[in-house]
mmCIF file as gemmi writes it, N, C-alpha and C atoms, coordinates in Angstrom:
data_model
loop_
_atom_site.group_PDB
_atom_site.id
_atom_site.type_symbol
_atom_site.label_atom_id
_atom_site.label_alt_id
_atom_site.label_comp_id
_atom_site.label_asym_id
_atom_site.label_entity_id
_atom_site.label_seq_id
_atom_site.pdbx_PDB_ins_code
_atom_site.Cartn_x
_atom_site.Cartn_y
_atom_site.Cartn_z
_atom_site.occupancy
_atom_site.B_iso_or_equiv
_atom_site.pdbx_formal_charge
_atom_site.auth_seq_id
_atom_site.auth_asym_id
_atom_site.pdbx_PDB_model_num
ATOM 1 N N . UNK Axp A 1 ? -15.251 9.907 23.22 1 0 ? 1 A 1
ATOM 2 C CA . UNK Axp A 1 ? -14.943 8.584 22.718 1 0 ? 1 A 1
ATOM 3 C C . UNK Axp A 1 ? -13.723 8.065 23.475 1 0 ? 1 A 1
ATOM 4 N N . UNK Axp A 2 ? -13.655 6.97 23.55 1 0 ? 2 A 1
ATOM 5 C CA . UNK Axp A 2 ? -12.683 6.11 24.812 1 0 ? 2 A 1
ATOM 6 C C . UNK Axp A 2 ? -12.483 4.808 24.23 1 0 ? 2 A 1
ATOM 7 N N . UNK Axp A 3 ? -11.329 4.257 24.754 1 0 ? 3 A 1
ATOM 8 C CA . UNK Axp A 3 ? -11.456 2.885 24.439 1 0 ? 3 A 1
ATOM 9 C C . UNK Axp A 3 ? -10.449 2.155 25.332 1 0 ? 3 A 1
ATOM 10 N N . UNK Axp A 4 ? -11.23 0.876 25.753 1 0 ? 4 A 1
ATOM 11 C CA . UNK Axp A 4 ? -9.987 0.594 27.222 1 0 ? 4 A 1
ATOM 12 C C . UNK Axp A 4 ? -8.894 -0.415 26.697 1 0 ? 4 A 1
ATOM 13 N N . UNK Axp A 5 ? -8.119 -0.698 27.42 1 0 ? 5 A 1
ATOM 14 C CA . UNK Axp A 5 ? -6.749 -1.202 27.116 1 0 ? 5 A 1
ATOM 15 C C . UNK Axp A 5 ? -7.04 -2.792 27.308 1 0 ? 5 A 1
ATOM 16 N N . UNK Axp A 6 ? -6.81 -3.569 27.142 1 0 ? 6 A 1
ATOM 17 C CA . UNK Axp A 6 ? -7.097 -5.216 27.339 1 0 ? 6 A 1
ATOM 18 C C . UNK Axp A 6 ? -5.798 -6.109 28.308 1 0 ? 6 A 1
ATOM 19 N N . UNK Axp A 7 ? -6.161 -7.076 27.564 1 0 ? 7 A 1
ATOM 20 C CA . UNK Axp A 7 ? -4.957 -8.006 27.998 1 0 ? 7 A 1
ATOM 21 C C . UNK Axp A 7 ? -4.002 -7.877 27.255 1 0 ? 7 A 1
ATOM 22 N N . UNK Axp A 8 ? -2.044 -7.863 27.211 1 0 ? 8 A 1
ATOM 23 C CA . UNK Axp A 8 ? -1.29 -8.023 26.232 1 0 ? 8 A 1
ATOM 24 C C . UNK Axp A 8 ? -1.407 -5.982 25.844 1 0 ? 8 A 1
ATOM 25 N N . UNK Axp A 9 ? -1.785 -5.239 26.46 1 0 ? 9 A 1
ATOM 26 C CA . UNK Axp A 9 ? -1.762 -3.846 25.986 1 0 ? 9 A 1
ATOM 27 C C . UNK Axp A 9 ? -3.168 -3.586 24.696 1 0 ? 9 A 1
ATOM 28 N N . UNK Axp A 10 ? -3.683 -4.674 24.517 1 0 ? 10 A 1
ATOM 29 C CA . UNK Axp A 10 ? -4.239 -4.261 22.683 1 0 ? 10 A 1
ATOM 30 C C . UNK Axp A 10 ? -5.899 -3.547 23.474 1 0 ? 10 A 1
ATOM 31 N N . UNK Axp A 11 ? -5.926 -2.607 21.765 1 0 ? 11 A 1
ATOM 32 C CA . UNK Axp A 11 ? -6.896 -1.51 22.065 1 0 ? 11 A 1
ATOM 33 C C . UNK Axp A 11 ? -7.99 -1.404 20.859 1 0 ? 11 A 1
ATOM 34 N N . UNK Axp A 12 ? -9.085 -1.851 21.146 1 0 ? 12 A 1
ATOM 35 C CA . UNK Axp A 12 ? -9.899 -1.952 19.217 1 0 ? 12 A 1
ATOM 36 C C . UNK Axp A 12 ? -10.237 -0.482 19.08 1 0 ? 12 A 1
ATOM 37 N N . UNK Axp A 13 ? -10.22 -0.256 18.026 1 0 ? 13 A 1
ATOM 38 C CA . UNK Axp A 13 ? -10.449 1.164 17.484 1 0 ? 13 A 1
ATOM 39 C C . UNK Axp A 13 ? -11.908 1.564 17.373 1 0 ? 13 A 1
ATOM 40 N N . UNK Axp A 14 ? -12.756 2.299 17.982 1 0 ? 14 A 1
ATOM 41 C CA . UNK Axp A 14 ? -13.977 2.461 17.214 1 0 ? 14 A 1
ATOM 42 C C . UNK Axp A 14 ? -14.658 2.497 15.518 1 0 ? 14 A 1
ATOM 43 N N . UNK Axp A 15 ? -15.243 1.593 15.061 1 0 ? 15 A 1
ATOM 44 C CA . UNK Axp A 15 ? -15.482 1.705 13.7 1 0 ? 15 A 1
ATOM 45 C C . UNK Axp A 15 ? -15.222 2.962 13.395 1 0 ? 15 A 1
ATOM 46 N N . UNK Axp A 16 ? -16 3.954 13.098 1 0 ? 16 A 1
ATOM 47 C CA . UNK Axp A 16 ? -16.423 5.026 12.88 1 0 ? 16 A 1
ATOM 48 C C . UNK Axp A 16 ? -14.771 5.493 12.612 1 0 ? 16 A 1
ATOM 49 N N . UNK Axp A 17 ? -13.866 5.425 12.991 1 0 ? 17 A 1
ATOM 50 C CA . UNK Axp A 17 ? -12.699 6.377 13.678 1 0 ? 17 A 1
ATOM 51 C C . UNK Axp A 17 ? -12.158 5.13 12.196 1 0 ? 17 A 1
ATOM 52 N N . UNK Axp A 18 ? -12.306 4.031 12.06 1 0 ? 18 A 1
ATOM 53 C CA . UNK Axp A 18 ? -11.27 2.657 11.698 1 0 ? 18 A 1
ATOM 54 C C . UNK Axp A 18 ? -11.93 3.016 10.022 1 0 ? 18 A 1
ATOM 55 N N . UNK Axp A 19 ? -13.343 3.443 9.893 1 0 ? 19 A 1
ATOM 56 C CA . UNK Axp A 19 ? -13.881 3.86 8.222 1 0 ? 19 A 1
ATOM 57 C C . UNK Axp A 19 ? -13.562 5.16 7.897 1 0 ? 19 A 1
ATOM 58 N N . UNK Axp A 20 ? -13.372 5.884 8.883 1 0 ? 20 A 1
ATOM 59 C CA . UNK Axp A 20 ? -12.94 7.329 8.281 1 0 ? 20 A 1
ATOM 60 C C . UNK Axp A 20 ? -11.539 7.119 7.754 1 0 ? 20 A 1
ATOM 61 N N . UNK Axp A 21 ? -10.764 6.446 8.57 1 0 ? 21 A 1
ATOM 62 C CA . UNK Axp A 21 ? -9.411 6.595 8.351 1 0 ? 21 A 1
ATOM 63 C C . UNK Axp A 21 ? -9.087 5.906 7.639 1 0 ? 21 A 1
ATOM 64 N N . UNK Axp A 22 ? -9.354 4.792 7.125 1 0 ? 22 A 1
ATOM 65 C CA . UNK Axp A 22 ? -9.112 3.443 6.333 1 0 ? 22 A 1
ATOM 66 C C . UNK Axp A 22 ? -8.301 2.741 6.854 1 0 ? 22 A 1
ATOM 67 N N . UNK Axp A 23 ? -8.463 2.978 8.33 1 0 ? 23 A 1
ATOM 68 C CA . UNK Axp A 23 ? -8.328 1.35 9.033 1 0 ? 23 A 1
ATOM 69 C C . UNK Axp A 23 ? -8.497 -0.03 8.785 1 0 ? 23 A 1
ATOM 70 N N . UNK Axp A 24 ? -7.876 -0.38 8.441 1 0 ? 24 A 1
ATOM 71 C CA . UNK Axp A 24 ? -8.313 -2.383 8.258 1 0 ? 24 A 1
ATOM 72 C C . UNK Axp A 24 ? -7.341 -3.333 8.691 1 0 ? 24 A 1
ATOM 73 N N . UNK Axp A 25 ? -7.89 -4.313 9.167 1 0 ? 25 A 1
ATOM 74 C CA . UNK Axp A 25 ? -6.869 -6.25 9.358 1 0 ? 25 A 1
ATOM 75 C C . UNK Axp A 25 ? -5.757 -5.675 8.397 1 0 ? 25 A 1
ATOM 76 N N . UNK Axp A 26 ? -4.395 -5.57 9.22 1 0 ? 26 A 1
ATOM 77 C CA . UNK Axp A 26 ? -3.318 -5.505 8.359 1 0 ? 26 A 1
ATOM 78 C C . UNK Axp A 26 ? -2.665 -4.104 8.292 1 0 ? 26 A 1
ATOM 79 N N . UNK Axp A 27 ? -3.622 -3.102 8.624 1 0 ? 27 A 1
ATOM 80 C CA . UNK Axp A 27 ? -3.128 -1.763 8.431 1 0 ? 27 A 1
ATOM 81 C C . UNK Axp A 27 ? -2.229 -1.505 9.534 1 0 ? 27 A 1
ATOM 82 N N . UNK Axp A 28 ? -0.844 -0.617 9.167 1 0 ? 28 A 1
ATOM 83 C CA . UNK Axp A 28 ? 0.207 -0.441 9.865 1 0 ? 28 A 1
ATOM 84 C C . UNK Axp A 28 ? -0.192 0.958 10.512 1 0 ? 28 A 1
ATOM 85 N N . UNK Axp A 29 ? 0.277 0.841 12.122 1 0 ? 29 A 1
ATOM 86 C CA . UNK Axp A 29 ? -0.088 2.455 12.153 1 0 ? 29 A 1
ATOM 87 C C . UNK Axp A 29 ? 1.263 2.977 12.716 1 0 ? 29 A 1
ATOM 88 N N . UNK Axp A 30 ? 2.009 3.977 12.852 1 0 ? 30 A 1
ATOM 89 C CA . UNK Axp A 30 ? 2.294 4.667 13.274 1 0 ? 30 A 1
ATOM 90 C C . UNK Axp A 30 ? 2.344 5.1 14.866 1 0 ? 30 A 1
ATOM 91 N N . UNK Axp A 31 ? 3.322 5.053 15.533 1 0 ? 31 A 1
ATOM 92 C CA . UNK Axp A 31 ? 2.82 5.306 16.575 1 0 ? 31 A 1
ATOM 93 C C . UNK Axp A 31 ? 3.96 6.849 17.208 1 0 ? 31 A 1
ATOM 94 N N . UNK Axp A 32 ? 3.172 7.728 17.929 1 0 ? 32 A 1
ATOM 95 C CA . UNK Axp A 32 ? 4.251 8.989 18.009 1 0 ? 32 A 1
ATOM 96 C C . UNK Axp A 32 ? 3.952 9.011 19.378 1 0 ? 32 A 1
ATOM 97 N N . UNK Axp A 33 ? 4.728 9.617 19.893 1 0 ? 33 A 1
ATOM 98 C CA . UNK Axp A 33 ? 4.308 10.343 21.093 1 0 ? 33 A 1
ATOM 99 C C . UNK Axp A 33 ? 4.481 12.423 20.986 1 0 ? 33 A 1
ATOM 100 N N . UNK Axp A 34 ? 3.85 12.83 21.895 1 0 ? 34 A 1
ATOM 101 C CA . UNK Axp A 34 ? 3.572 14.395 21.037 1 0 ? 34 A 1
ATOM 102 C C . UNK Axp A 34 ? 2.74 15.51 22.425 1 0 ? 34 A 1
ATOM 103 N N . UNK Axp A 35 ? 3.498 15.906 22.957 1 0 ? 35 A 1
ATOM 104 C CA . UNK Axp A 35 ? 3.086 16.583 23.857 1 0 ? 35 A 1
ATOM 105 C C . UNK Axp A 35 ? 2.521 15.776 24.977 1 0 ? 35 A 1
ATOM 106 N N . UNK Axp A 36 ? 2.67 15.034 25.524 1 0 ? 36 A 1
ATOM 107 C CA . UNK Axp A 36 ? 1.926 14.079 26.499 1 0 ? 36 A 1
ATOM 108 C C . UNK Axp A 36 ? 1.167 13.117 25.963 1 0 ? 36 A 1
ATOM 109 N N . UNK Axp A 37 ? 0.927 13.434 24.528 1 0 ? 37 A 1
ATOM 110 C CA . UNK Axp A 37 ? -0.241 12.019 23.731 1 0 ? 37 A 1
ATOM 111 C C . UNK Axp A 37 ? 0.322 11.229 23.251 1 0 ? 37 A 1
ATOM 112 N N . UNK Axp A 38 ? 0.008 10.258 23.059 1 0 ? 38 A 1
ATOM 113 C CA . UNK Axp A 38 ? -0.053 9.206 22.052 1 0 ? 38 A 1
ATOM 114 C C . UNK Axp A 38 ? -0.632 9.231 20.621 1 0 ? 38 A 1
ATOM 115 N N . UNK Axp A 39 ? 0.155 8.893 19.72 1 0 ? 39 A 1
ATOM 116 C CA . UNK Axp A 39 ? -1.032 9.768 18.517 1 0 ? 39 A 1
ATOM 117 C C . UNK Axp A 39 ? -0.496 8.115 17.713 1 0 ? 39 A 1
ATOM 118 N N . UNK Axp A 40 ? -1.557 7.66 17.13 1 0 ? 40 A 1
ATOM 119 C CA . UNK Axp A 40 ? -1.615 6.855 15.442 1 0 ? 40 A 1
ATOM 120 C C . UNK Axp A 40 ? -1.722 7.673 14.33 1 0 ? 40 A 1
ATOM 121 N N . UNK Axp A 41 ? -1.181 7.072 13.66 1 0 ? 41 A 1
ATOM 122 C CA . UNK Axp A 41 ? -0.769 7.232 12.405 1 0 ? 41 A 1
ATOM 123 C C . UNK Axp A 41 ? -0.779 6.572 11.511 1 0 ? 41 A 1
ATOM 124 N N . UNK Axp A 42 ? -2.472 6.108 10.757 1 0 ? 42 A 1
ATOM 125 C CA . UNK Axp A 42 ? -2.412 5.308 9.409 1 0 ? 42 A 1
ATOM 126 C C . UNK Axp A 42 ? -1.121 4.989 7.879 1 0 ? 42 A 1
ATOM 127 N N . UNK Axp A 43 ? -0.786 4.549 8.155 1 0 ? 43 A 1
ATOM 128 C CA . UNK Axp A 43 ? 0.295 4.282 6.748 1 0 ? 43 A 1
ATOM 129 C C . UNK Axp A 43 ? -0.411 3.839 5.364 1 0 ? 43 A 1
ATOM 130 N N . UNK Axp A 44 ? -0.104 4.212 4.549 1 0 ? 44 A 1
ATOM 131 C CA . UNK Axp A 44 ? -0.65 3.417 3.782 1 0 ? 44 A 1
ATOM 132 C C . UNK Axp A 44 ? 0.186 3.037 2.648 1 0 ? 44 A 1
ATOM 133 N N . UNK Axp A 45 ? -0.335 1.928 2.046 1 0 ? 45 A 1
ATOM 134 C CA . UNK Axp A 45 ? 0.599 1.239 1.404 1 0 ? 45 A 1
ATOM 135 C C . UNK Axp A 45 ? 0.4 1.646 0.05 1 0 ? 45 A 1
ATOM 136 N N . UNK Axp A 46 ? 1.069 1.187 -1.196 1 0 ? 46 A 1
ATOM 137 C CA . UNK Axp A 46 ? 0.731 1.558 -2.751 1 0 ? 46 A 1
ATOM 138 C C . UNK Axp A 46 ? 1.597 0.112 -3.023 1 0 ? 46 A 1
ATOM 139 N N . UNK Axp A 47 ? 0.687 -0.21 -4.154 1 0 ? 47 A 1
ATOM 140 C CA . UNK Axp A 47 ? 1.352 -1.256 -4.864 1 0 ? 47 A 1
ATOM 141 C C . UNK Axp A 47 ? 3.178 -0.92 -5.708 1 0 ? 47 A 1
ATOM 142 N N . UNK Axp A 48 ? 2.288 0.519 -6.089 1 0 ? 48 A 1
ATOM 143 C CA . UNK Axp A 48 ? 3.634 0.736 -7.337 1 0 ? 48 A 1
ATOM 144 C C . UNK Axp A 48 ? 4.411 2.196 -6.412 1 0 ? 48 A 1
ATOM 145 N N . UNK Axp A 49 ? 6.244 2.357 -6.242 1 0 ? 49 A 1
ATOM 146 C CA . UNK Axp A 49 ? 6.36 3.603 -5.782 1 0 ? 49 A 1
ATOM 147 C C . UNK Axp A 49 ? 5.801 4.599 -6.284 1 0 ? 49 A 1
ATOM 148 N N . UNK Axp A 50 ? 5.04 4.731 -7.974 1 0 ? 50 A 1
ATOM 149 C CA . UNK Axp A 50 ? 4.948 5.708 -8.508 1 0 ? 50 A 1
ATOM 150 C C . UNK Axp A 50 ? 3.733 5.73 -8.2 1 0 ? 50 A 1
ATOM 151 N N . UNK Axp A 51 ? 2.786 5.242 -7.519 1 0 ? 51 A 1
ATOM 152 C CA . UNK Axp A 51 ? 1.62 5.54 -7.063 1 0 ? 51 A 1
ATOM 153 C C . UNK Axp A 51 ? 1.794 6.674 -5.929 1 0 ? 51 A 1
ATOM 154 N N . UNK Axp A 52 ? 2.5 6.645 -4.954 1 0 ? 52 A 1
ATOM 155 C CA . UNK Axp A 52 ? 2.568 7.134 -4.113 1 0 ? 52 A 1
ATOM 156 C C . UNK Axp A 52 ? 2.867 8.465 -4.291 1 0 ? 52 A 1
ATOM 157 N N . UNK Axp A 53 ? 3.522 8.848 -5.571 1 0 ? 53 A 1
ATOM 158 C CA . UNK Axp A 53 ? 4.32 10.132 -5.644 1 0 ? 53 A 1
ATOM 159 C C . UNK Axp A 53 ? 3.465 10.311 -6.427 1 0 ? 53 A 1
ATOM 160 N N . UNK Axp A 54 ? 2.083 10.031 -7.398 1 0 ? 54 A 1
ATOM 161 C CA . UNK Axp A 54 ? 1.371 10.797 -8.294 1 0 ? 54 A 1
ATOM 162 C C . UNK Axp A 54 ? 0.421 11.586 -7.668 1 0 ? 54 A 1
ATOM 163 N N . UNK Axp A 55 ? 0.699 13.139 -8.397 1 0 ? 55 A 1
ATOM 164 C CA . UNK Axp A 55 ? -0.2 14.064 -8.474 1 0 ? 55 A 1
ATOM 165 C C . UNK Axp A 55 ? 0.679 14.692 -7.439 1 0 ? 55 A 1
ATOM 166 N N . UNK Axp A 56 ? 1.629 14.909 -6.549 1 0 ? 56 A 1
ATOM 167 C CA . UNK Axp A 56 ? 2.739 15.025 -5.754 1 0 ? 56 A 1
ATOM 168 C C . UNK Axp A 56 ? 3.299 17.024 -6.064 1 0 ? 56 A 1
ATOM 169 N N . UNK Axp A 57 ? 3.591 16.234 -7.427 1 0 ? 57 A 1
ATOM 170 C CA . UNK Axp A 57 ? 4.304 17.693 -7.945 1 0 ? 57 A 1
ATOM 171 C C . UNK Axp A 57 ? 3.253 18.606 -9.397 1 0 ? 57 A 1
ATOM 172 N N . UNK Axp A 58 ? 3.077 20.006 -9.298 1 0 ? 58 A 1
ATOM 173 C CA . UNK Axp A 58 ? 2.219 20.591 -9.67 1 0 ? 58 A 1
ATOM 174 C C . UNK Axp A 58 ? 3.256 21.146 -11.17 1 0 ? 58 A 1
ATOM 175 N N . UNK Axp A 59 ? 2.955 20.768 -12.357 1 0 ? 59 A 1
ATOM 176 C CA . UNK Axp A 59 ? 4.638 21.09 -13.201 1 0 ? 59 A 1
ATOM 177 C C . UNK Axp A 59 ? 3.595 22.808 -13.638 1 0 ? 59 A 1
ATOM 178 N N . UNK Axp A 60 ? 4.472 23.574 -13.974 1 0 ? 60 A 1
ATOM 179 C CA . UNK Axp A 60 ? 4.274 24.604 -14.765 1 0 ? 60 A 1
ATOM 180 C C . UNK Axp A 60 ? 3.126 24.563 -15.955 1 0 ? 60 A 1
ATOM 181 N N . UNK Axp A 61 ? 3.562 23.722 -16.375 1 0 ? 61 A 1
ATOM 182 C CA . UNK Axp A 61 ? 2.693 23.396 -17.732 1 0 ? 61 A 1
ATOM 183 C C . UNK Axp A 61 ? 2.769 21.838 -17.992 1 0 ? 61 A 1
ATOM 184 N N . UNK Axp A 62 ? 1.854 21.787 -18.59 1 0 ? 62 A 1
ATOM 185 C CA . UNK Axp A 62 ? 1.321 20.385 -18.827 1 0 ? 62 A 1
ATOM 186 C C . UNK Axp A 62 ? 2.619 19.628 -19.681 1 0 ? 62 A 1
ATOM 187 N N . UNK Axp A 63 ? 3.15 18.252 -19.192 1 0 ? 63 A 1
ATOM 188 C CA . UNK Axp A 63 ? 4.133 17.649 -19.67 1 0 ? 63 A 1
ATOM 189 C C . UNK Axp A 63 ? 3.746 16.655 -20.546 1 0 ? 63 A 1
ATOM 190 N N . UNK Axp A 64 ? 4.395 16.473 -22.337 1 0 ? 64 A 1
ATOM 191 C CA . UNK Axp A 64 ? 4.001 16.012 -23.19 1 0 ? 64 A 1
ATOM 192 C C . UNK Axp A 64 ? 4.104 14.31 -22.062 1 0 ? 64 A 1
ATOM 193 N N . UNK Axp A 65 ? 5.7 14.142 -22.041 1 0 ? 65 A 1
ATOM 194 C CA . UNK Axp A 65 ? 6.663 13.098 -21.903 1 0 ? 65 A 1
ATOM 195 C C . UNK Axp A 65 ? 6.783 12.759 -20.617 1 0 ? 65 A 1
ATOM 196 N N . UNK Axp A 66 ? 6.788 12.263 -19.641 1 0 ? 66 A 1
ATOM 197 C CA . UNK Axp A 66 ? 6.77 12.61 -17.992 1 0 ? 66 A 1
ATOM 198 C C . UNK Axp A 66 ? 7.981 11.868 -17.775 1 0 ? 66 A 1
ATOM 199 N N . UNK Axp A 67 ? 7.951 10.252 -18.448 1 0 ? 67 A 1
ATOM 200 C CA . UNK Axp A 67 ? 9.355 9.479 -18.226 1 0 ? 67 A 1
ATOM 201 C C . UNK Axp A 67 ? 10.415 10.519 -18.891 1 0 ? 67 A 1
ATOM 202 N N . UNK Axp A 68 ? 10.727 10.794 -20.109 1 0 ? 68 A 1
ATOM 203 C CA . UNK Axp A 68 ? 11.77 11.184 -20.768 1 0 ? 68 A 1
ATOM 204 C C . UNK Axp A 68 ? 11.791 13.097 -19.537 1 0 ? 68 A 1
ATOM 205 N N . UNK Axp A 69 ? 11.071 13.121 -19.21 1 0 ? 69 A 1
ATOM 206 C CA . UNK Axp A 69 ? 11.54 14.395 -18.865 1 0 ? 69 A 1
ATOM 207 C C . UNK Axp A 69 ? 11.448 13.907 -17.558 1 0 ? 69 A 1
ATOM 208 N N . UNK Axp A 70 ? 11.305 13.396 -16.992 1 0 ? 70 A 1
ATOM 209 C CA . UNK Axp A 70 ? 12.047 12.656 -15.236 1 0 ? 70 A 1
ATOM 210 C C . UNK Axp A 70 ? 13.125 12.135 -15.619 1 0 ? 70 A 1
ATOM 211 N N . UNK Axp A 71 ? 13.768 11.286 -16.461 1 0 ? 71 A 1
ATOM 212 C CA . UNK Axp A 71 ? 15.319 10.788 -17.24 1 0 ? 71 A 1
ATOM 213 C C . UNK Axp A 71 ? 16.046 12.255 -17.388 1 0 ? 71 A 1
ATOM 214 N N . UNK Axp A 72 ? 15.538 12.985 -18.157 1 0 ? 72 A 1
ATOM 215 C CA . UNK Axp A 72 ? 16.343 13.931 -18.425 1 0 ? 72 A 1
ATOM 216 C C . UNK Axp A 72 ? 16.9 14.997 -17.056 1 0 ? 72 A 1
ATOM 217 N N . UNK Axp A 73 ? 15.935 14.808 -16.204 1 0 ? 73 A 1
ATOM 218 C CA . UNK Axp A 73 ? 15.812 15.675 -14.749 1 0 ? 73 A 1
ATOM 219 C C . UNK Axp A 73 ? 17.252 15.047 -13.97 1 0 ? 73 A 1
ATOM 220 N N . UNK Axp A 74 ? 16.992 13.274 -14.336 1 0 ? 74 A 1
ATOM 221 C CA . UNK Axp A 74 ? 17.848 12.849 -13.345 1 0 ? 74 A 1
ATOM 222 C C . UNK Axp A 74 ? 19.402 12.628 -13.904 1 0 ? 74 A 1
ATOM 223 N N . UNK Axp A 75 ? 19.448 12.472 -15.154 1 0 ? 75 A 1
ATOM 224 C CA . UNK Axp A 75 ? 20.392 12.941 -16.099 1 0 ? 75 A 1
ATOM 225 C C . UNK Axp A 75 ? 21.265 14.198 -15.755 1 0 ? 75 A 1
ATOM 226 N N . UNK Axp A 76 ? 20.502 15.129 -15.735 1 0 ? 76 A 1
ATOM 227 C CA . UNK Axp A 76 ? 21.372 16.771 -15.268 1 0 ? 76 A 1
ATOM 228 C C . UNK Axp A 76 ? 21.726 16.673 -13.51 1 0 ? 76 A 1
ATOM 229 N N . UNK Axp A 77 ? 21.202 16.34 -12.463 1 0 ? 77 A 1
ATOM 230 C CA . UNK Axp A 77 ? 21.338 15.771 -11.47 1 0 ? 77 A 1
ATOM 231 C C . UNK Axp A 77 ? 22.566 14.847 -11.25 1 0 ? 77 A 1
ATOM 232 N N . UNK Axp A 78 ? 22.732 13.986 -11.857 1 0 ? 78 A 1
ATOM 233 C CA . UNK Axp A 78 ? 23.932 12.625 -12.083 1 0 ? 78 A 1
ATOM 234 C C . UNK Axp A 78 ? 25.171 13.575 -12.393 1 0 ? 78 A 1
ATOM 235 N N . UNK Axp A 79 ? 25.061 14.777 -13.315 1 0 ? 79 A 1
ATOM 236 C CA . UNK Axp A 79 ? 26.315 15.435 -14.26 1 0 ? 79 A 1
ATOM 237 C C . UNK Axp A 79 ? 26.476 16.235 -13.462 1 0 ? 79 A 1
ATOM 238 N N . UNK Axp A 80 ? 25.812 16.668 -12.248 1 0 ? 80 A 1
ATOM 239 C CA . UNK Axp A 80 ? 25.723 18.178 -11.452 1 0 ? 80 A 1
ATOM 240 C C . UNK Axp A 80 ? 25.222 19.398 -11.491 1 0 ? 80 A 1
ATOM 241 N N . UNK Axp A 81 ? 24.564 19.437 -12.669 1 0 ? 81 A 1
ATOM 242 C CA . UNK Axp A 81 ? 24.224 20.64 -13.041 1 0 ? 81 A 1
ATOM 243 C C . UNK Axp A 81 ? 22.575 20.851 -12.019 1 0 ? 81 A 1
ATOM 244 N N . UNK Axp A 82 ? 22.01 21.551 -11.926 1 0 ? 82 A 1
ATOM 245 C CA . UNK Axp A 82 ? 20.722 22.114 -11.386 1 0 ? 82 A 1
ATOM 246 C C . UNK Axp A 82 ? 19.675 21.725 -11.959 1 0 ? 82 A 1
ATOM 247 N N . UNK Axp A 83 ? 18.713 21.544 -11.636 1 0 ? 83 A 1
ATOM 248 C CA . UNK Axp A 83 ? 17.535 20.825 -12.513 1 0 ? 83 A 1
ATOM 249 C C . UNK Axp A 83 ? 16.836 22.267 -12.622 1 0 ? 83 A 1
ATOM 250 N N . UNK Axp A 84 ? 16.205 22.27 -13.905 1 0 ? 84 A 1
ATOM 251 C CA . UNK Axp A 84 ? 15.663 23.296 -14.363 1 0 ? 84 A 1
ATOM 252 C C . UNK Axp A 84 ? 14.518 23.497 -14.713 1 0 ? 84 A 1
C-alpha cells in the first residue's frame, strides 16, 4: 500500500487504513518521526475529560462511591499523606 504526495505536501489516506482507524474530516493526527519513519498517530477526542480516563484504572474491589472516593483520594494527596 502507497500513497503519493500532491501539491502543498498533502497525502489521502487509503479508506480501508482511514475505517480501521477512525479516521475522519477533522481528525487530528499525530505526527512522529521513529527510526527513519514517519509514523501518524490518530488522536482522539472525548467530549467529557472523564470519558477519556474511564475504565483506565482496575480498583481492587468494586467502588460503592467513585466521586466521594476520588475527593477523598485527592483530599489525602492535598494534606500529603499517600493515597491508599
Amino acid at each position: 500500500m502507497y500513497v503519493e504526495v500532491g501539491k502543498n505536501g498533502r497525502i489521502v489516506l487509503p479508506k480501508g487504513l482511514r475505517e480501521r482507524y477512525g479516521v475522519k474530516e477533522k481528525t487530528k493526527l499525530l505526527i512522529r518521526e521513529r527510526e527513519g519513519e514517519i509514523v501518524f498517530i490518530p488522536l482522539t477526542r472525548y467530549d467529557s475529560p472523564t470519558d477519556a480516563l474511564y475504565g483506565s484504572v482496575k480498583p481492587d474491589k468494586p467502588i460503592d462511591s467513585p466521586k466521594e472516593t476520588a475527593r477523598l483520594h485527592i483530599r489525602r494527596r492535598l494534606a500529603g499523606e499517600t493515597a491508599r
